[in-house]
C-alpha positions as a Python dict, from the first residue, in 0.01 Angstrom:
ca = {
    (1, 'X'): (0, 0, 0),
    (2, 'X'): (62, -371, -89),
    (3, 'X'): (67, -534, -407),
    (4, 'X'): (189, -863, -579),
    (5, 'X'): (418, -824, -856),
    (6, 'X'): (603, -957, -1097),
    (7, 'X'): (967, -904, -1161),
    (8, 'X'): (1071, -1195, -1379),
    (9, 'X'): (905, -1555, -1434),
    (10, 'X'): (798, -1756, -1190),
    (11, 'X'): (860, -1550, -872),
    (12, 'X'): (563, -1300, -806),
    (13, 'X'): (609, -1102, -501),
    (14, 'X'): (377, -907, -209),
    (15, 'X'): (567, -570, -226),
    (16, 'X'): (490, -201, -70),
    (17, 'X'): (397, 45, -352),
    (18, 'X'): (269, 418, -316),
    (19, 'X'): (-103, 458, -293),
    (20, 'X'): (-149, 587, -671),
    (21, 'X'): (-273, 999, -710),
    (22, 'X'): (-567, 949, -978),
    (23, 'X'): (-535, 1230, -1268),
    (24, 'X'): (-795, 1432, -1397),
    (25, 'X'): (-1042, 1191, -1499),
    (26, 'X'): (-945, 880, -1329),
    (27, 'X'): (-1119, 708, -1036),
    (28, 'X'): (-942, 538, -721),
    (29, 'X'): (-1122, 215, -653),
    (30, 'X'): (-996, 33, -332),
    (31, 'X'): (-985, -381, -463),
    (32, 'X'): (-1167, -610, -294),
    (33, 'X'): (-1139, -899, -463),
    (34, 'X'): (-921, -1012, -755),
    (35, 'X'): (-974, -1354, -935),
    (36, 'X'): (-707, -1573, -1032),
    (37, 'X'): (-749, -1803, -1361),
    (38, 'X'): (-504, -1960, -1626),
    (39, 'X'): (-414, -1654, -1793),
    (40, 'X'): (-261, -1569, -1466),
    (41, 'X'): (-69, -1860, -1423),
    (42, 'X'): (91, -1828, -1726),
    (43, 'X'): (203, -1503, -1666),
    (44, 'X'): (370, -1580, -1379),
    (45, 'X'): (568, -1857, -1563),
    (46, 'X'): (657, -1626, -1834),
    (47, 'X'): (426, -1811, -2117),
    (48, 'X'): (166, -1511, -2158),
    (49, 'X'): (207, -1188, -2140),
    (50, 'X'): (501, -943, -2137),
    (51, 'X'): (650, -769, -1829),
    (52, 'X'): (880, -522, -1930),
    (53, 'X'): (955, -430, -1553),
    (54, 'X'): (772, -484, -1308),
    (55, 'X'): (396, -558, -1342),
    (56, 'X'): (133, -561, -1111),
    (57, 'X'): (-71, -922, -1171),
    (58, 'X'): (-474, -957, -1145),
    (59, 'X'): (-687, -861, -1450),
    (60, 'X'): (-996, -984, -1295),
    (61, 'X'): (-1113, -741, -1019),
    (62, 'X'): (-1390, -587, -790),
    (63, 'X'): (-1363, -315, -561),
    (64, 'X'): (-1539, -3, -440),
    (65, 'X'): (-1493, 390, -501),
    (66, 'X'): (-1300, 518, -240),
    (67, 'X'): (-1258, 872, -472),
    (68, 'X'): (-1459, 988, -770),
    (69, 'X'): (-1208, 1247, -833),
    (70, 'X'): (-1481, 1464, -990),
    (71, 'X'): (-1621, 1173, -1220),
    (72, 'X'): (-1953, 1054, -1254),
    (73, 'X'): (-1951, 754, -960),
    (74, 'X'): (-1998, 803, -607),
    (75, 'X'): (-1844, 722, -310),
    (76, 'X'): (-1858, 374, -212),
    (77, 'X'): (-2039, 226, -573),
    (78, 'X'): (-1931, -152, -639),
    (79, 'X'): (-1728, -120, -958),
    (80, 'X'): (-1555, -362, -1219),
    (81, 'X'): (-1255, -216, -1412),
    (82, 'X'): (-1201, -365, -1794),
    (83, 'X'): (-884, -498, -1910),
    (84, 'X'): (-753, -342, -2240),
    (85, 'X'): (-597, 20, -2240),
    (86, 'X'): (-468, 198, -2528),
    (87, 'X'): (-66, 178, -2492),
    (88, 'X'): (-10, 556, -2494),
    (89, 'X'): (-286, 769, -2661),
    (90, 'X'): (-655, 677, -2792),
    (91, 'X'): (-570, 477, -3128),
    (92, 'X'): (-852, 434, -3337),
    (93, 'X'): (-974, 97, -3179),
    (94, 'X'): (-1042, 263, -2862),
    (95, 'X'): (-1201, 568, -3037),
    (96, 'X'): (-1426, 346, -3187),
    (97, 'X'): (-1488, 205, -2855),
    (98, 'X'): (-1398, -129, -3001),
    (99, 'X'): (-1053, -235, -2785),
    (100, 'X'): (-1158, -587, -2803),
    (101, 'X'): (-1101, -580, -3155),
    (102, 'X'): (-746, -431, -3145),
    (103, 'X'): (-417, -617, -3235),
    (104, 'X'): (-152, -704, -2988),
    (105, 'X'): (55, -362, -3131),
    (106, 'X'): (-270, -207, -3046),
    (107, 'X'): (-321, -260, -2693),
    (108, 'X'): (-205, -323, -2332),
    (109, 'X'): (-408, -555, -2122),
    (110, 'X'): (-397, -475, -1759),
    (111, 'X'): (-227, -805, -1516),
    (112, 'X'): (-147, -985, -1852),
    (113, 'X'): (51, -743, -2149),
    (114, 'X'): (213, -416, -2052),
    (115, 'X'): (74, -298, -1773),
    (116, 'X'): (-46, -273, -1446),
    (117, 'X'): (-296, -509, -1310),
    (118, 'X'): (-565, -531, -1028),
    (119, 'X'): (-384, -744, -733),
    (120, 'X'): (-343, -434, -516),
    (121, 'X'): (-502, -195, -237),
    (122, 'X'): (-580, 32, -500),
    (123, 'X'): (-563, 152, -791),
    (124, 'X'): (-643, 445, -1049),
    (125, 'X'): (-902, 371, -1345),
    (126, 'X'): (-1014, 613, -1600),
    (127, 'X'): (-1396, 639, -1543),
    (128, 'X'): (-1444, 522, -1879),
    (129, 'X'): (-1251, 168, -1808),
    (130, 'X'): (-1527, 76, -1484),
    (131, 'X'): (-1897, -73, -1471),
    (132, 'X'): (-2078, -40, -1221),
    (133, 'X'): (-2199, -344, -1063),
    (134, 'X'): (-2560, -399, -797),
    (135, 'X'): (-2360, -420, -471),
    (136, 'X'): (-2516, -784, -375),
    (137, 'X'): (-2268, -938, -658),
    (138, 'X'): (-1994, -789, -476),
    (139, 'X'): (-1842, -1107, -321),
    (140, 'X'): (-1869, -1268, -697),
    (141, 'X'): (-1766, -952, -906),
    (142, 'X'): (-1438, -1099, -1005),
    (143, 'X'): (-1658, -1323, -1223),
    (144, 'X'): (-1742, -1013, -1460),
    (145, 'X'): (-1427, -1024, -1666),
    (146, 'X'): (-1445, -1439, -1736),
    (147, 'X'): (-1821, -1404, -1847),
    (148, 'X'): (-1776, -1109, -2025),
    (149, 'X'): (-1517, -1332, -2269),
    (150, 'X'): (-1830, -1549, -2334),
    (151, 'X'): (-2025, -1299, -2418),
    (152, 'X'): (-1821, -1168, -2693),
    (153, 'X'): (-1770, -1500, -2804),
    (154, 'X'): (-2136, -1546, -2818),
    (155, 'X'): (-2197, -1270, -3034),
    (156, 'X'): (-1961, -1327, -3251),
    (157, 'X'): (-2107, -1693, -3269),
    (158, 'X'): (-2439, -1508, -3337),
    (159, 'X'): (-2338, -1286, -3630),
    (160, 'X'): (-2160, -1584, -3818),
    (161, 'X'): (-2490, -1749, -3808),
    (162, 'X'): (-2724, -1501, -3870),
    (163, 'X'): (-2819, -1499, -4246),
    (164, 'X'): (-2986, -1794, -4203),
    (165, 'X'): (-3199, -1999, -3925),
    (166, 'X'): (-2913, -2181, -3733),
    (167, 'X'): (-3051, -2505, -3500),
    (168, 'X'): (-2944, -2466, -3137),
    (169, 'X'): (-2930, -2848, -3049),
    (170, 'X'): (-2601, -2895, -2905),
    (171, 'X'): (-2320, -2738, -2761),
    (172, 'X'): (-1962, -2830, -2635),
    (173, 'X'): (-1755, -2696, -2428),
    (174, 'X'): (-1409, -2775, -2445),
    (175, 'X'): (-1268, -2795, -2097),
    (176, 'X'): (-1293, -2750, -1703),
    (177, 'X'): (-1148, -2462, -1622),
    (178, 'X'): (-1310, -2148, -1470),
    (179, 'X'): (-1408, -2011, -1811),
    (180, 'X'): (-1546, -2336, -1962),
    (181, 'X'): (-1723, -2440, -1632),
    (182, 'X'): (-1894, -2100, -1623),
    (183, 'X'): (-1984, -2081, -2019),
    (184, 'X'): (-2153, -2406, -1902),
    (185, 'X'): (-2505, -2227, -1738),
    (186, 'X'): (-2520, -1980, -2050),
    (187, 'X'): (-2536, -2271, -2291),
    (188, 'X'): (-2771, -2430, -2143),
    (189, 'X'): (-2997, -2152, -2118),
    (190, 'X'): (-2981, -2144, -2506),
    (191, 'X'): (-2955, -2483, -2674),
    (192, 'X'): (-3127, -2844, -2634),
    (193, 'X'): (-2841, -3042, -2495),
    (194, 'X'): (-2504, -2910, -2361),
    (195, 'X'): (-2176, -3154, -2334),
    (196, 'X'): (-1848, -3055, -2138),
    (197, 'X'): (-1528, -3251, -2243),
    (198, 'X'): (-1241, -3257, -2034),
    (199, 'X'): (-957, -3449, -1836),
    (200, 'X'): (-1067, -3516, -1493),
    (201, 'X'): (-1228, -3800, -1302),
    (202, 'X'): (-1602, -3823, -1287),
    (203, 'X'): (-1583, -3737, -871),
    (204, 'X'): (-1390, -3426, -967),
    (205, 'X'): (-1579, -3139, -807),
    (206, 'X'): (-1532, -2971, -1144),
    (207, 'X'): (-1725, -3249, -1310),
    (208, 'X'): (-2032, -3298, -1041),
    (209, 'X'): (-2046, -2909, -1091),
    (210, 'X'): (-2087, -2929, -1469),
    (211, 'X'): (-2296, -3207, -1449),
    (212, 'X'): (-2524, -2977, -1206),
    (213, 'X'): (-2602, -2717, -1445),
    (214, 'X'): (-2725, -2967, -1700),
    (215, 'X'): (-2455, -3093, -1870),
    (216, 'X'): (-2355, -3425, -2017),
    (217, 'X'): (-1978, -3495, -1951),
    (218, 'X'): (-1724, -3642, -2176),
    (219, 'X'): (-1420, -3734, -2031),
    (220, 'X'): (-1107, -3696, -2292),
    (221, 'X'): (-924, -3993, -2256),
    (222, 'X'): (-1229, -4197, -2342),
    (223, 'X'): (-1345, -3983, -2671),
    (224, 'X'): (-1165, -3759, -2855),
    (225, 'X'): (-1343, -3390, -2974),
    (226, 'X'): (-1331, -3547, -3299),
    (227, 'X'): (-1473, -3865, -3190),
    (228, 'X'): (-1737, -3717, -3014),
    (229, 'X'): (-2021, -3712, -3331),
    (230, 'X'): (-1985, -4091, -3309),
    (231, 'X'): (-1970, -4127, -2920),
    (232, 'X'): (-2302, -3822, -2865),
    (233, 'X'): (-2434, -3593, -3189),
    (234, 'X'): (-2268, -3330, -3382),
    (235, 'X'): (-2257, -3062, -3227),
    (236, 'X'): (-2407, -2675, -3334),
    (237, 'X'): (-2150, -2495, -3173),
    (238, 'X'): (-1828, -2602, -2985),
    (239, 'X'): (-1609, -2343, -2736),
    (240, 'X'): (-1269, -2378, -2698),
    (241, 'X'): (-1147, -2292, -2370),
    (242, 'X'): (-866, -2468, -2307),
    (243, 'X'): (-567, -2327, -2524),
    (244, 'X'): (-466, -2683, -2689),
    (245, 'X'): (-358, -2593, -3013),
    (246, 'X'): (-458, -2959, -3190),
    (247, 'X'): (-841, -2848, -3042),
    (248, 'X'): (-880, -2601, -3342),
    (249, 'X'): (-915, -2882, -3631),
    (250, 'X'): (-1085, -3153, -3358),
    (251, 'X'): (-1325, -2871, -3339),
    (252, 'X'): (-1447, -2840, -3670),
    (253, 'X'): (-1469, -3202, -3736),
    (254, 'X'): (-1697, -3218, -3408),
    (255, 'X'): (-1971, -2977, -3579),
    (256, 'X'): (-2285, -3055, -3737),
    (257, 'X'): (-2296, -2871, -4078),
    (258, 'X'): (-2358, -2537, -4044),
    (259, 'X'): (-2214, -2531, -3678),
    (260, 'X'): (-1969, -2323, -3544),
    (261, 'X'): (-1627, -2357, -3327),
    (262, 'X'): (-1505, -2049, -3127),
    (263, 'X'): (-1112, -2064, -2978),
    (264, 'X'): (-1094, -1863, -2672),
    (265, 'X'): (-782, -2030, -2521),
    (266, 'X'): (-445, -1942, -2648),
    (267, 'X'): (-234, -2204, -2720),
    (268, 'X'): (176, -2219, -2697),
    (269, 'X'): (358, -2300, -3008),
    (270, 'X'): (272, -2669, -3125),
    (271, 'X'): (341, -2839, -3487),
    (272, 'X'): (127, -3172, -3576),
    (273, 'X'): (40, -3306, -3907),
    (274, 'X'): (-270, -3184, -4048),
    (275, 'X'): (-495, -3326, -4332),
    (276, 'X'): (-585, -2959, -4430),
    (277, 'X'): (-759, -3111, -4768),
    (278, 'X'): (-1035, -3252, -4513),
    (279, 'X'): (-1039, -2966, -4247),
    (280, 'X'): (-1079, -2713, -4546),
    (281, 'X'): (-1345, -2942, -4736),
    (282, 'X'): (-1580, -3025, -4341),
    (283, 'X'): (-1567, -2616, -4324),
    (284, 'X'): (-1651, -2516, -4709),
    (285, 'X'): (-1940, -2786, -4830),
    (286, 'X'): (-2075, -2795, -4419),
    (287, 'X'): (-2104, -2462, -4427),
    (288, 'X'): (-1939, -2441, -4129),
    (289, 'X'): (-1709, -2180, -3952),
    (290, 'X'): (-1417, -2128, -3725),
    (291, 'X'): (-1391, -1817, -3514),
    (292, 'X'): (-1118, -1715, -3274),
    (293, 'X'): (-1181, -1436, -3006),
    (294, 'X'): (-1025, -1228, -2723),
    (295, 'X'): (-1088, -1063, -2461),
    (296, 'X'): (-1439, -811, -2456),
    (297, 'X'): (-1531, -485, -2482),
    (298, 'X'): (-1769, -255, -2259),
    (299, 'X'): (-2157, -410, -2391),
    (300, 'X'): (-1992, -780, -2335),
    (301, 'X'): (-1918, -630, -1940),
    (302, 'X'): (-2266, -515, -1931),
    (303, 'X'): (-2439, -864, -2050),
    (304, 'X'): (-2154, -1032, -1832),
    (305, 'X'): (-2322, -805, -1511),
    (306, 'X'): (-2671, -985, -1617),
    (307, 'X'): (-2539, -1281, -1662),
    (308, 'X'): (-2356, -1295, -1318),
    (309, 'X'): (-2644, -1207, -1168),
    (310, 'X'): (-2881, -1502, -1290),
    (311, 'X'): (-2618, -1744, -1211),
    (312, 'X'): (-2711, -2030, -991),
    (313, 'X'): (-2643, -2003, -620),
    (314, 'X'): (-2429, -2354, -629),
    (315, 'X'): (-2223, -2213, -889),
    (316, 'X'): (-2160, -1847, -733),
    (317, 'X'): (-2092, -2073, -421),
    (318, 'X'): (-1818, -2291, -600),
    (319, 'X'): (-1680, -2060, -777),
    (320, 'X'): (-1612, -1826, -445),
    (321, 'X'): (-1516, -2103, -186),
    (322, 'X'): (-1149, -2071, -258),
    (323, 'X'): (-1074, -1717, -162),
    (324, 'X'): (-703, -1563, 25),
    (325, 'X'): (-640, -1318, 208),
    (326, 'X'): (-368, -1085, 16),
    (327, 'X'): (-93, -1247, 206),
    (328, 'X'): (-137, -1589, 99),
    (329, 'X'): (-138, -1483, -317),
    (330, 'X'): (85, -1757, -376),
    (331, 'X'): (-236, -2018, -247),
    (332, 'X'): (-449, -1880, -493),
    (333, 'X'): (-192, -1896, -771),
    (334, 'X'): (-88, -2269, -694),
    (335, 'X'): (-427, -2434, -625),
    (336, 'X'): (-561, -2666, -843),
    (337, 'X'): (-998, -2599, -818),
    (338, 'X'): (-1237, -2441, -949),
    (339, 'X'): (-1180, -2102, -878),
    (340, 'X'): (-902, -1900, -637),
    (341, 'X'): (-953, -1542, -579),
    (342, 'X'): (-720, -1288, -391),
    (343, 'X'): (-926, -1116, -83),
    (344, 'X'): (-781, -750, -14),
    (345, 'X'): (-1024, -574, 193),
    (346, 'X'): (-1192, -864, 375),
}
């Protein structure tokens, strides 16, 4: 069967691999579709991840059951595989059926850390690793994974707040890429005003479709995050989604008191000067909180599935005009849009 690998940094590869036997308790889903997003990128250039071999890439997927191999799915279901395995057997994370929460020593992550991704004809999933999905979101399934990031994020948002009566207002969203742009519509389903800051021109495609869903746009190079109270409001809750490492104090000193920043994006190595006196102070007598969070567990798949499906049609649509057949990977890795996915069983 074919496959896109990675051997070493910066030179992925479409390479013939042995259909994979599923073991007692795995199912073989045949991938249709396999989103490609930042975290991808930077695997491929060696900044994320670790390949110890060779490592299949994609850890955003949908496909169908072609076996059930004595599991609970059927033939032909419309399934979404998670991301996180245990590396070796169940620790007490995955026991727990938390592997969201585990450390890095904890856990493989399939296309990113240690092991096999999606980005192939098929490919062997223990049941308990695959959601099933209504077959109409097929063609957007690949979505799942992104959305279900959000939703963890969310609820850890949620639980900082909860002891007392937080004010939805105003949310920001730190950034353009495929997991800011779609964190966009779930905001604004849930607080007053939504903003988006970012890089790009105010024709960018990624801009008109942020401004679409609601949002107010901010363009970076006008007003910094931390200028951004002055320039709009404070802001209840800011999302990081970019992975720029100076974006975790700009963050805080964007929030109204008691708001709250969540980091999704992981940042490379970066030293600045810091007036931590200040940063500490804005978070203790504000009230206010930083969170950081990765990927999601199997309920934050499940709200990302409802989610998905109450989408807007123009943002399924943008987010699914950029897809490749399996032959022309190296497209979808190199193309600066809103969203490229991989198409393997067109």
């Amino acid at each position: 069967m074919d496959a896109v690998v990675l051997e070493e940094a910066g030179s992925p590869r479409l390479v013939d691999r042995p259909r994979p036997d599923p073991a007692p308790g795995e199912v073989l889903v045949r991938i249709d579709r396999v989103g490609v997003d930042g975290t991808d990128r930077e695997v491929v250039a060696g900044a994320h991840g670790r390949v110890e071999s060779s490592m299949v890439l994609g850890h955003e997927a949908v496909g169908t059951v072609a076996d059930p191999n004595g599991t609970a799915f059927e033939p032909g279901e419309t399934v979404v595989p998670t991301v996180r395995r245990p590396p070796g057997d169940h620790n007490e994370y995955f026991r727990r059926g938390e592997p969201d929460m585990a450390p890095m020593d904890a856990t493989v992550e399939c296309g990113i850390d240690g092991a096999d991704g999606f980005m192939a004809e098929f490919v062997a999933v223990p049941s308990e690793y695959l959601l099933r999905l209504p077959e109409r979101l097929a063609p957007a399934g690949f979505l799942v994974e992104p959305l279900s990031v959000t939703a963890k994020a969310l609820e850890l948002v949620e639980a900082s707040r909860e002891p007392f009566t937080w004010e939805r207002n105003r949310a920001l969203v730190l950034g353009t890429g495929s997991l800011g742009l779609l964190t966009l519509p779930v905001l604004d389903d849930r607080f007053e005003e939504v903003y988006c800051l970012g890089r790009r021109d105010r024709d960018d495609p990624a801009v008109q479709l942020a401004e679409s869903v609601g949002a107010t746009y901010v363009d970076s190079r006008e007003t910094a995050v931390d200028d951004v109270p002055g320039a709009h409001a404070p802001m209840d809750l800011v999302v990081e989604a970019t992975g720029h490492a100076p974006h975790a104090a700009e963050s805080v000193a964007a929030l109204a008191p008691n708001g709250v920043a969540a980091l999704l994006g992981v940042p490379t190595d970066h030293e600045a000067p810091v007036e931590l006196g200040e940063l500490h102070r804005e978070l203790v007598v504000g009230n206010r909180a930083l969170i950081g969070s990765v990927n999601a567990g199997y309920s934050h798949f499940e709200q990302a599935v409802e989610w998905l499906d109450a989408l807007p049609a123009s943002v399924v649509d943008a987010f699914t005009e950029h897809v490749y057949p399996l032959a022309e990977f190296e497209a979808a890795l190199d193309r600066d849009v809103i969203k490229t996915a991989v198409e393997l069983d067109p």
